[in-house]
C-alpha positions as CSV (number, residue, x, y, z in Angstrom):
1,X,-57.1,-15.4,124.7
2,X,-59.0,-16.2,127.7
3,X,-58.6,-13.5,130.7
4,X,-55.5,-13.2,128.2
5,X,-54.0,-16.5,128.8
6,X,-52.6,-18.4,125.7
7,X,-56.1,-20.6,124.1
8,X,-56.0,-24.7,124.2
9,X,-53.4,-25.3,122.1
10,X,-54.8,-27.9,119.3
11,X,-52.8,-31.1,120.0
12,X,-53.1,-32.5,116.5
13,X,-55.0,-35.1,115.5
14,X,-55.6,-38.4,113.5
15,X,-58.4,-39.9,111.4
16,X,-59.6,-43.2,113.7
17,X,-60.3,-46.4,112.0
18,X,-63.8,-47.3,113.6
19,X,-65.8,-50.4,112.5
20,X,-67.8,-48.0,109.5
21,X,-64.8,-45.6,109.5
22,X,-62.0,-45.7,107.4
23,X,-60.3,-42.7,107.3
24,X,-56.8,-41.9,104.8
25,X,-54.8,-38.4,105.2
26,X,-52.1,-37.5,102.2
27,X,-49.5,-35.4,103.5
28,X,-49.4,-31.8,102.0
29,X,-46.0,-31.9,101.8
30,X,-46.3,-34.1,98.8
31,X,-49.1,-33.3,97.3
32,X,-50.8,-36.9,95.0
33,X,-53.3,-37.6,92.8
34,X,-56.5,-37.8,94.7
35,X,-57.0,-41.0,92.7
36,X,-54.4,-42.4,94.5
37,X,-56.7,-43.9,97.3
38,X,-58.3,-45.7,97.1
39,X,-56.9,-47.5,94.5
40,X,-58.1,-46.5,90.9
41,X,-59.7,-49.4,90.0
42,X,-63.1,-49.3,87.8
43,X,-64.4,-52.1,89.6
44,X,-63.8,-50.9,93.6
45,X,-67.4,-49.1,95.0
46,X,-65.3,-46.6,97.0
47,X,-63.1,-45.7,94.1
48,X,-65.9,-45.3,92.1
49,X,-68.2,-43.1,94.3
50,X,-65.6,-41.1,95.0
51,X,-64.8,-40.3,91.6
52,X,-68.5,-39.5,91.2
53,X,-68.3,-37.1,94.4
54,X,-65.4,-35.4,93.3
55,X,-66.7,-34.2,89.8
56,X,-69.8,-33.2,91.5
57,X,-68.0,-31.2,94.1
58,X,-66.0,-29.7,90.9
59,X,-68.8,-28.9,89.0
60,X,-70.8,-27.5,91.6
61,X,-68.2,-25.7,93.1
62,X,-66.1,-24.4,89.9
63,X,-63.0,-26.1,91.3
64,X,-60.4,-28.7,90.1
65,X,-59.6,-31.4,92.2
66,X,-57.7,-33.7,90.2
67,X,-54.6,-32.3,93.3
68,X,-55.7,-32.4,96.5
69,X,-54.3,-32.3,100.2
70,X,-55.7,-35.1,102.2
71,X,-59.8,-36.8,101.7
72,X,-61.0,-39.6,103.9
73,X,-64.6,-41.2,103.2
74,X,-66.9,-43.1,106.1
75,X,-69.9,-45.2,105.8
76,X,-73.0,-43.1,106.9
77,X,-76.3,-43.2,108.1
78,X,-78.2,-39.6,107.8
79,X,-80.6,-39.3,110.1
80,X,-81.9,-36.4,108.1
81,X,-81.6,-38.0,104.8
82,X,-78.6,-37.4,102.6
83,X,-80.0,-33.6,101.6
84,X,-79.8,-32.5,105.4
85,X,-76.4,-31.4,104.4
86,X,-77.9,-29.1,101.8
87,X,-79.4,-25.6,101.7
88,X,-82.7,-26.6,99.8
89,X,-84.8,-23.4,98.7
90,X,-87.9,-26.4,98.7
91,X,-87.5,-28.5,102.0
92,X,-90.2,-30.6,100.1
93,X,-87.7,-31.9,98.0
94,X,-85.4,-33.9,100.5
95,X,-84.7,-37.5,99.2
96,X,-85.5,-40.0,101.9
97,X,-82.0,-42.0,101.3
98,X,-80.4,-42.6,104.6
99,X,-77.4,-44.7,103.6
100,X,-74.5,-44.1,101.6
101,X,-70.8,-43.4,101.5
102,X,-69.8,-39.5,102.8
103,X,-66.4,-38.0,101.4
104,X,-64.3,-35.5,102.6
105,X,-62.3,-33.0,100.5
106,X,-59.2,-30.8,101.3
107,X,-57.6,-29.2,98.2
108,X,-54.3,-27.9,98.2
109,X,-55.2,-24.6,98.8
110,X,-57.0,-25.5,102.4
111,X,-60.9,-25.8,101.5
112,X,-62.3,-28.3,102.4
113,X,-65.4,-29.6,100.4
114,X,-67.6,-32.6,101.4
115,X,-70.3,-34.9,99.2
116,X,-72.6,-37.5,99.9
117,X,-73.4,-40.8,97.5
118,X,-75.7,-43.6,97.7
119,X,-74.5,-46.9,98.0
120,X,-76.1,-47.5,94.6
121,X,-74.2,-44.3,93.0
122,X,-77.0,-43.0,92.0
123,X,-77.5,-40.2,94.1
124,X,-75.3,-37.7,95.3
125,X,-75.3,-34.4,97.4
126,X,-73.0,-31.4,97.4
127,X,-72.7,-30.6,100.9
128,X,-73.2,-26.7,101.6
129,X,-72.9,-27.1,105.6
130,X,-69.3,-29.4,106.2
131,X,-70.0,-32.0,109.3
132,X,-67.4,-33.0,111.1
133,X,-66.3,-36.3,112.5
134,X,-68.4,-37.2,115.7
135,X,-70.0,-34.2,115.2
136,X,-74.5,-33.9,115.5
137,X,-76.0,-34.4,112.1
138,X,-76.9,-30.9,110.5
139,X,-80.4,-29.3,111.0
140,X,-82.4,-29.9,108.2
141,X,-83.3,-26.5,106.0
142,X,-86.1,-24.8,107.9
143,X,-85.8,-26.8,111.1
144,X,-83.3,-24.3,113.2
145,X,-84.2,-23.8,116.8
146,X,-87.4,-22.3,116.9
147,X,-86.7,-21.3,120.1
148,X,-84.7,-18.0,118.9
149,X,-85.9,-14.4,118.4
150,X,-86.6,-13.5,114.9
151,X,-83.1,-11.1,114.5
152,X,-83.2,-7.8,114.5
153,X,-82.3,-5.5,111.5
154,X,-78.8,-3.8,111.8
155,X,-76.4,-2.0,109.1
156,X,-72.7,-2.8,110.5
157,X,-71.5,-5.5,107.9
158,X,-69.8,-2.8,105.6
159,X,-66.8,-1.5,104.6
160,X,-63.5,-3.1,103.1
161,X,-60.5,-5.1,105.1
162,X,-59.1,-2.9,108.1
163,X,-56.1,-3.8,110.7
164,X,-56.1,-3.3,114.6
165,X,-54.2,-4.3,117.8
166,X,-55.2,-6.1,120.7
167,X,-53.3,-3.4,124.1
168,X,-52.9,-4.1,127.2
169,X,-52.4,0.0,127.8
170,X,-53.9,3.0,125.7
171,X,-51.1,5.1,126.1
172,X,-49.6,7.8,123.5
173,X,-46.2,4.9,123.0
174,X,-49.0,2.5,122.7
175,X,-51.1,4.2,120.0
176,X,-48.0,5.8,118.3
177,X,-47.0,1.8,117.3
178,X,-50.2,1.1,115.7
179,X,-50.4,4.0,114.0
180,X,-47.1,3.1,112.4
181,X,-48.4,-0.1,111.8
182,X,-51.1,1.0,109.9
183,X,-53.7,0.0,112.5
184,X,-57.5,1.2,112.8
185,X,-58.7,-0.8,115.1
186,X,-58.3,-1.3,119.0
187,X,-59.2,-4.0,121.2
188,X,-59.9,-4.5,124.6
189,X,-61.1,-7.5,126.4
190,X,-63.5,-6.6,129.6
191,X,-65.1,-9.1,132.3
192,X,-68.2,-8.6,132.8
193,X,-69.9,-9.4,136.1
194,X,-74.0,-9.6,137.2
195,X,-75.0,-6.3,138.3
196,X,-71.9,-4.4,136.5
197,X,-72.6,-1.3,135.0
198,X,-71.9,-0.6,131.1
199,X,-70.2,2.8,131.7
200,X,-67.2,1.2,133.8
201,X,-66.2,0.6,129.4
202,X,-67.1,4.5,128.5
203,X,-63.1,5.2,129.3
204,X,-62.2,2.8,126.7
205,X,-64.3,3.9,124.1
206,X,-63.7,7.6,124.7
207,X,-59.8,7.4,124.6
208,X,-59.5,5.4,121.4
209,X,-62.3,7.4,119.9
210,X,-60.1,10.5,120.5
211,X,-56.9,9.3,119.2
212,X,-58.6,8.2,115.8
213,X,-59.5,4.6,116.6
214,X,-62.1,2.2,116.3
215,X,-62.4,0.4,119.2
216,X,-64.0,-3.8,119.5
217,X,-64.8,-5.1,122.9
218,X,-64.1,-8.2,123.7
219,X,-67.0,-8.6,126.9
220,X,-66.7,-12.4,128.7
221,X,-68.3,-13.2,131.5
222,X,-68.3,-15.3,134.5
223,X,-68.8,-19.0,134.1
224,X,-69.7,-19.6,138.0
225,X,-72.7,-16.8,137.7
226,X,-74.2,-19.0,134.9
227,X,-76.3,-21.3,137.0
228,X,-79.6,-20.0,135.5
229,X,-78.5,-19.6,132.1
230,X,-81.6,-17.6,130.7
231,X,-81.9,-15.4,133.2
232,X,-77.8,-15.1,133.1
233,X,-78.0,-14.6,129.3
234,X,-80.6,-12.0,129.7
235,X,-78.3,-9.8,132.2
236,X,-75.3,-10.3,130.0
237,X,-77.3,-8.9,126.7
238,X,-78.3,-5.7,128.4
239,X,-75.2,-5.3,129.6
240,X,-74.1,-5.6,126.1
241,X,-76.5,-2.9,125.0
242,X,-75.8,-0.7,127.2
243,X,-72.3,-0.7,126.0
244,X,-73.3,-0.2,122.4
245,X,-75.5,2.6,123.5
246,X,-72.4,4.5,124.5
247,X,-70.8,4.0,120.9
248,X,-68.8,1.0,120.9
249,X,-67.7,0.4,117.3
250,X,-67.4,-3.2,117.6
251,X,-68.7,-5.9,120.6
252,X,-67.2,-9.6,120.4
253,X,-69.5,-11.7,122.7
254,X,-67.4,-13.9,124.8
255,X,-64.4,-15.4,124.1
256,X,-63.5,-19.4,123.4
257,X,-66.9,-20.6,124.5
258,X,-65.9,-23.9,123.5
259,X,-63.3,-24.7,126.4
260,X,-64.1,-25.2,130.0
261,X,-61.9,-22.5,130.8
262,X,-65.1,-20.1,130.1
263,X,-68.1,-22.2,129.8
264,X,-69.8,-24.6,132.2
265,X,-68.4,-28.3,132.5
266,X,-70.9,-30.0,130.6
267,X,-72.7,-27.5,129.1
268,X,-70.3,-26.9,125.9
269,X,-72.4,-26.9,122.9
270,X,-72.4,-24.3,120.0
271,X,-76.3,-24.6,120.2
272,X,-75.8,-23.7,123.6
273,X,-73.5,-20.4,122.8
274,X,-76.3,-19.7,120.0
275,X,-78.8,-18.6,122.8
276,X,-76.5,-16.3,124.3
277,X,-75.6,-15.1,120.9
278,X,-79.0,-14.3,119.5
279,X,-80.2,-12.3,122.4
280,X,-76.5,-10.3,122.9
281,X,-77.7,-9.5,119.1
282,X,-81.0,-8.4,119.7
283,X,-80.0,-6.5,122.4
284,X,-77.0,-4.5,121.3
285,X,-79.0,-4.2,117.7
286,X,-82.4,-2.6,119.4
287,X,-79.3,0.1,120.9
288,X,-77.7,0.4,118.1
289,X,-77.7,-0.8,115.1
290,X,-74.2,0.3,113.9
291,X,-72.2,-1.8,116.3
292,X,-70.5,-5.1,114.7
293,X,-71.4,-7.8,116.4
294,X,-68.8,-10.6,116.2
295,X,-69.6,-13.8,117.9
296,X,-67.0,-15.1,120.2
297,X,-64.0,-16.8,118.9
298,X,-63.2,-20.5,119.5
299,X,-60.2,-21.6,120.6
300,X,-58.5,-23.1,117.9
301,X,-57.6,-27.0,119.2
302,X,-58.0,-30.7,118.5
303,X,-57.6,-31.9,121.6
304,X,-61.1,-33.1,121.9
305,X,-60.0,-36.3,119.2
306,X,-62.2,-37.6,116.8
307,X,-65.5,-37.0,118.8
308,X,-65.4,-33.3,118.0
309,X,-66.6,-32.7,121.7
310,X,-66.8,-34.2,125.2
311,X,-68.3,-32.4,128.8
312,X,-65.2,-30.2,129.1
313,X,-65.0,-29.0,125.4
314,X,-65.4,-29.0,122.0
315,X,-63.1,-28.5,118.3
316,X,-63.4,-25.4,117.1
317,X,-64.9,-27.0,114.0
318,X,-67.0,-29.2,115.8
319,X,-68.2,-26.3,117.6
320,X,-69.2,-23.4,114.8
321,X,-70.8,-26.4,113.3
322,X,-73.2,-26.7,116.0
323,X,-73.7,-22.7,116.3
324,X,-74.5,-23.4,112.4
325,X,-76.9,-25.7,113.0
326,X,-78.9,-23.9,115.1
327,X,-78.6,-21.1,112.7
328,X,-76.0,-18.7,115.1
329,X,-75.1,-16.9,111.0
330,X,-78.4,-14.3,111.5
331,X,-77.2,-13.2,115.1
332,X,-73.9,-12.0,113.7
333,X,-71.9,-9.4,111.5
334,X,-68.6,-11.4,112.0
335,X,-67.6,-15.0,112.7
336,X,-64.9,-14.3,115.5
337,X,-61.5,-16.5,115.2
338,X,-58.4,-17.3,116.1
339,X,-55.1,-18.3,114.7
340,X,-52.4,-18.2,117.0
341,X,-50.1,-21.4,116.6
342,X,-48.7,-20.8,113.3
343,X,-44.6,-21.8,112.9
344,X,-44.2,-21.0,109.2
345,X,-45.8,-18.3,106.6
346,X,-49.0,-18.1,106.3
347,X,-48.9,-18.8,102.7
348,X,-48.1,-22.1,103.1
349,X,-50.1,-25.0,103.1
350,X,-48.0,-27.8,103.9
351,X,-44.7,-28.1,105.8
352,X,-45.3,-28.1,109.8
353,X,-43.5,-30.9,111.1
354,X,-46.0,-30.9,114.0
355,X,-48.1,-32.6,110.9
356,X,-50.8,-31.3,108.6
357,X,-53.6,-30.5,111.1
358,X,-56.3,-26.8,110.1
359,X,-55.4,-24.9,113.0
360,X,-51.8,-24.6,112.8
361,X,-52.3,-23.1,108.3
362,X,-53.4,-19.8,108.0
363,X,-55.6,-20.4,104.9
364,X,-56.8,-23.9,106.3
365,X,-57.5,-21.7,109.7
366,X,-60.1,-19.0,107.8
367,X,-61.4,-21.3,105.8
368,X,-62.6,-23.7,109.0
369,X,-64.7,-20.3,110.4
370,X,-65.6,-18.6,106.8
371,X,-67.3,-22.1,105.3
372,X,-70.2,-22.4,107.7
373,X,-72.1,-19.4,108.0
374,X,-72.8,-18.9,104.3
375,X,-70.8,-16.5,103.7
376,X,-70.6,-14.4,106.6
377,X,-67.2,-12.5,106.9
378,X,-64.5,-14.0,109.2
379,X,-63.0,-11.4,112.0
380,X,-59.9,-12.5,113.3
381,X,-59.9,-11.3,116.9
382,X,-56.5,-12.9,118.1
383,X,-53.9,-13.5,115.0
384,X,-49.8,-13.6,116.3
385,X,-47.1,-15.5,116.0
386,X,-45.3,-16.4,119.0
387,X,-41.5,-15.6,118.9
388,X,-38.8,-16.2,122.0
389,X,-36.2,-13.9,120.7
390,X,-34.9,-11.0,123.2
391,X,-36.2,-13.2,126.2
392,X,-33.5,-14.7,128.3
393,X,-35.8,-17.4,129.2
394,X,-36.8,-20.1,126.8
395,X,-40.4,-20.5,126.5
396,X,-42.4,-23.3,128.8
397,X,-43.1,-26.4,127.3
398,X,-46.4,-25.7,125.9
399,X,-44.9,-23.6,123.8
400,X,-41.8,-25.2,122.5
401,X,-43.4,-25.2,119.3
402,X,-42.4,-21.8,118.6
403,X,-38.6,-21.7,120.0
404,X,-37.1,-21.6,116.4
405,X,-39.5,-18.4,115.2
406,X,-37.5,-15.7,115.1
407,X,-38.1,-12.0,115.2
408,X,-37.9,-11.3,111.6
409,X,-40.4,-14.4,110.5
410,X,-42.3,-12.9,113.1
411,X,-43.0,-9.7,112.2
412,X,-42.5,-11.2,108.0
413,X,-45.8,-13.4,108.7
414,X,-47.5,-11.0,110.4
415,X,-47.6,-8.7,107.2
416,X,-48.0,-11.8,104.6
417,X,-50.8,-12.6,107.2
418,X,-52.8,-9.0,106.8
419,X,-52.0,-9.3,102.9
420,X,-53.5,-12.9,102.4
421,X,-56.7,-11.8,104.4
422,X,-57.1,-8.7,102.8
423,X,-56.6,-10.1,99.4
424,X,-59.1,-12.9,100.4
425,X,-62.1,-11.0,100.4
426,X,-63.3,-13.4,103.3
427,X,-61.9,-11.2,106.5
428,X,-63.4,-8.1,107.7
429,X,-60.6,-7.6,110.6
430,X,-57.8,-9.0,111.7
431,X,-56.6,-7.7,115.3
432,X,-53.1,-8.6,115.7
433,X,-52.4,-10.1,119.2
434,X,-50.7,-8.8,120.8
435,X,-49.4,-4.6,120.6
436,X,-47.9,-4.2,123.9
437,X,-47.9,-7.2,126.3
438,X,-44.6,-7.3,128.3
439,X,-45.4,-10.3,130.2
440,X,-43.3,-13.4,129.6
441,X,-43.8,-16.2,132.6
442,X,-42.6,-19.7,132.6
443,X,-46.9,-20.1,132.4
444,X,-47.8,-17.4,129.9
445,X,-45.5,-15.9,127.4
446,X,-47.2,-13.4,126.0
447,X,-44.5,-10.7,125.5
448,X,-43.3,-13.4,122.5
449,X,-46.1,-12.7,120.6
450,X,-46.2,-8.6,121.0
451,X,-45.1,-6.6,118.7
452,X,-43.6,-3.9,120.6
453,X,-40.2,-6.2,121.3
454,X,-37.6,-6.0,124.2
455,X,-35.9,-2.9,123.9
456,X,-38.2,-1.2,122.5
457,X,-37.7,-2.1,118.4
458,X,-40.8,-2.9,117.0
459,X,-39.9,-4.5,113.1
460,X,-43.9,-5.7,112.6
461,X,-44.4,-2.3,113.0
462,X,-42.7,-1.2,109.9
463,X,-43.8,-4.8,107.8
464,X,-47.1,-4.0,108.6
465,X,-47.2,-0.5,107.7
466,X,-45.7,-1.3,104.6
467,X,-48.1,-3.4,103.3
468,X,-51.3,-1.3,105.0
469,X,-50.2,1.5,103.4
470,X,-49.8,0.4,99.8
């Protein structure tokens, strides 16, 4: 959360009916017969190129999608041709088709798949890099910006599924929770000003290092200083080594680049982020190359509509599109995100009667930061659930969505939450937020999402250690 302030909240959104774009969501709740739009008719073009998409994406993919949760289709010209969606080992062998019919997948489980067909049906593509809706057209394979270093070599992607806590203190109370809860990680978030010096972090480090912890810095800057952004980006990556050098185990750079809140009105691009990215890499990489470098979690929203971005902002899926684009997945260990809007268990996949949109589904939620970087594992820097319970205020209207989560579903999803991502083989971390925030304003309600609950009962505690410790 931004200078720990509660992220954009996504608003929800719906598929617009343009002049080439028509788009149809099923509701999970209810789950059809993807055949069921458009209708199933041997003689209808759409009906028929989407059949034709769909047992590609199944054969390619080694799914069944005879179920799924919601596909919508669009008319499409691809400036790239219809393979610029695809991660050719031969760039030579891009079709020069630039028309067609692009459809959009979700199964039931929450992945979302996407496939391109000519207008003819004769030609279709299996897309490995999902566009979104408004969104720039992918980078053809071998045309990333050639702009950015060559990476440099480091050895922190290892090692098997591990929990931590986002504190506010590092006190003995403090640790003595998350050691109950199973927890090996903690993290702290740190502004970083020009001229600042890494060792005002070395406290940090030391202290969790000495109570048995691994410790991930979230470091986030100042938007106002960034008026000459190389020179800005440049200052920011030494700093960032110079923090590795003192044995950081974990560095998240920045934090929900994708909202004006921490990037420059008008300057919100993943592409953009990607140049900070690759040379925070380089840098804390040529210091040491143990450090996990997570790149810096979105905030998880919608409220950008069907455009994917505009000057004050961008979707989170819009937005790690664009940082794959411009090929952000060799600057980082990690893909940094955040789910922290969820109002029922994060197994399920339908059943939010705010409506069906990713960010408020845990599985729909990972699956929106593992699918573009090929692969890359997801760390969830900020995961909680936000529950009013033992506050004698009721939370502000922002937040309304979560006055009917109690204490138990809280600290219930939290554990399903940890099992699911553990069991997914897709997340690396998950840092539960919060541990030990006791703030709960009529702006801010953080204390509803910490673990560490008024008068001092902490139930995630013992949920969590359960499952960690099985």
């Amino acid at each position: 959360m931004q200078r720990q302030l509660k992220p954009v909240v996504g608003l929800g959104s719906v598929l617009v009916m343009m002049l080439v774009v028509l788009a149809v969501s099923l509701s999970a709740a209810n789950p059809v017969l993807a055949q069921g739009v458009p209708t199933p008719t041997p003689n209808d073009p759409i009906w028929r190129g989407f059949s034709a998409v769909r047992d590609a994406i199944e054969e390619a993919r080694s799914v069944d999608l005879t179920l799924v949760r919601s596909y919508d289709w669009e008319q499409s010209e691809w400036k790239g041709g219809i393979d610029d969606c695809v991660n050719l080992d031969d760039p030579t062998k891009y079709r020069p088709l630039y028309f067609g019919w692009t459809f959009t997948i979700t199964s039931l489980r929450g992945d979302v798949f996407q496939g391109r067909i000519s207008f003819d049906l004769k030609q279709i593509a299996v897309c490995d890099v999902i566009q979104t809706a408004g969104a720039p057209a992918p980078v053809a394979a071998g045309t990333l910006d050639p702009n950015l270093p060559t990476p440099v070599p480091g050895s922190a992607a290892t090692g098997g599924f591990e929990l931590g806590g986002h504190v506010l203190e590092m006190s003995l109370n403090t640790f003595g929770l998350m050691n109950r809860s199973g927890m090996k990680w903690v993290k702290k978030q740190i502004e970083y000003s020009l001229g600042d010096d890494p060792n005002k972090v070395a406290n940090f480090i030391n202290v969790a290092k000495s109570n048995g912890f691994k410790i991930l810095l979230g470091i986030v800057g100042d938007q106002s200083q960034m008026g000459d952004f190389n020179a800005y980006i440049n200052s920011y990556a030494q700093f960032l080594a110079g923090v590795a050098a003192l044995g950081v185990d974990a560095i998240e750079v920045w934090n929900e680049p994708n909202i004006d809140r921490e990037w420059p009105v008008g300057q919100i691009n993943g592409g953009n982020y990607t140049k900070m990215l690759a040379a925070a890499y380089n840098a804390i990489k040529g210091r040491n190359p143990n450090v996990l470098v997570i790149s810096g979690a979105p905030a998880p929203t919608g409220f950008f509509g069907a455009a994917g971005c505009t000057a004050n902002g961008c979707n989170d899926d819009a937005f790690m599109t664009q940082m794959a684009q411009a090929g952000a997945a060799q600057y980082m260990d990690c893909v940094g995100l955040h789910y922290n809007e969820g109002i029922i268990a994060p197994s399920a996949g339908s059943g939010d009667p705010r409506g069906a949109y990713p960010t408020y589904y845990f599985s729909s939620m990972l699956n929106r930061g593992y699918q573009p970087f090929g692969g890359k594992p997801v760390c969830f820097t900020e995961l909680g659930y936000l529950s009013p319970e033992g506050f004698n205020s009721p939370l502000p209207a922002n937040f309304a969505w979560a006055q009917n989560t109690s204490v138990q579903e809280h600290s219930a999803w939290l554990a399903e939450a940890a099992t699911l991502a553990a069991q997914s083989g897709k997340v690396r971390i998950m840092i539960i937020w919060n541990v030990d925030f006791p703030f709960y304003t009529d702006t801010d309600p953080m204390g509803g999402y910490a673990i560490f609950r008024p008068g001092g009962a902490c139930p995630a505690c013992d949920t969590l250690g359960a499952v960690m410790r099985r």
